[in-house]
C-alpha positions as CSV (number, residue, x, y, z in Angstrom):
1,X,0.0,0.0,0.0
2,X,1.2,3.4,-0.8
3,X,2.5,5.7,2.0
4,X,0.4,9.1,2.5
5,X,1.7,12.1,3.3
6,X,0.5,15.3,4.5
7,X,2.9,18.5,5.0
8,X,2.1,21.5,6.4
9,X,3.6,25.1,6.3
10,X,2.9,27.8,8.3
11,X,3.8,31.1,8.2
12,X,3.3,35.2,9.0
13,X,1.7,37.3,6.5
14,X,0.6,40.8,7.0
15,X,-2.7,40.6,5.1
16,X,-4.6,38.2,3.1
17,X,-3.7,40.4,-0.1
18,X,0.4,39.6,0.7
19,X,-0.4,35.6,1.1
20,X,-2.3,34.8,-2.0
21,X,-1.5,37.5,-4.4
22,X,2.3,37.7,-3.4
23,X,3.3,34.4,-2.2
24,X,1.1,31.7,-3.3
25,X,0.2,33.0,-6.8
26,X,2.0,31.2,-9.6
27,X,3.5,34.0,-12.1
28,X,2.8,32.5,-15.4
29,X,4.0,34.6,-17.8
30,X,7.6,33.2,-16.8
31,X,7.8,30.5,-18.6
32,X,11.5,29.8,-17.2
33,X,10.3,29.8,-13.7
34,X,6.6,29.4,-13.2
35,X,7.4,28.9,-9.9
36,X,5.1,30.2,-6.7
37,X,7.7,32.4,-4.3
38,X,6.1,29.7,-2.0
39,X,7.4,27.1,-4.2
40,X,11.1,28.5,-4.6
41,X,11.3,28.9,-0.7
42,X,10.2,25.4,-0.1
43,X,12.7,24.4,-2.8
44,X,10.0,22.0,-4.4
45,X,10.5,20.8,-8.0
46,X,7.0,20.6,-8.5
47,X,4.1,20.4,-6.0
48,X,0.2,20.1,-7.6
49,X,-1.4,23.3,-6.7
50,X,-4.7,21.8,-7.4
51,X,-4.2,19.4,-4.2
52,X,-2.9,22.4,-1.9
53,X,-4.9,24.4,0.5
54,X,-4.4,27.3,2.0
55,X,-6.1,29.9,4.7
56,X,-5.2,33.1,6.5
57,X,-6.6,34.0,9.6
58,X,-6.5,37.9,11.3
């Protein structure tokens, strides 16, 4: 049977805005590096965004 795994990140962001927009937000029209600034600081190779949530409480 396949292993599961479940990681979790947490982390201090000033507003909602600064999270998503900022950090989590894939920049597309870099094709070199689509990379998230989430992804480059976790040093992933590839993660599936679709599969990743995500909340920011006040």
């Amino acid at each position: 049977m396949p292993k599961k795994v479940i990681c979790v990140w947490i982390g201090t962001f000033e507003s909602e805005n600064e999270l998503y927009k900022n950090y989590l937000n894939f920049d597309y029209e870099n094709d070199d590096d689509s990379k998230s600034k989430f992804g480059k600081d976790a040093e992933l190779e590839y993660y599936e965004e679709d599969f990743m949530e995500s909340w920011w409480f006040k």
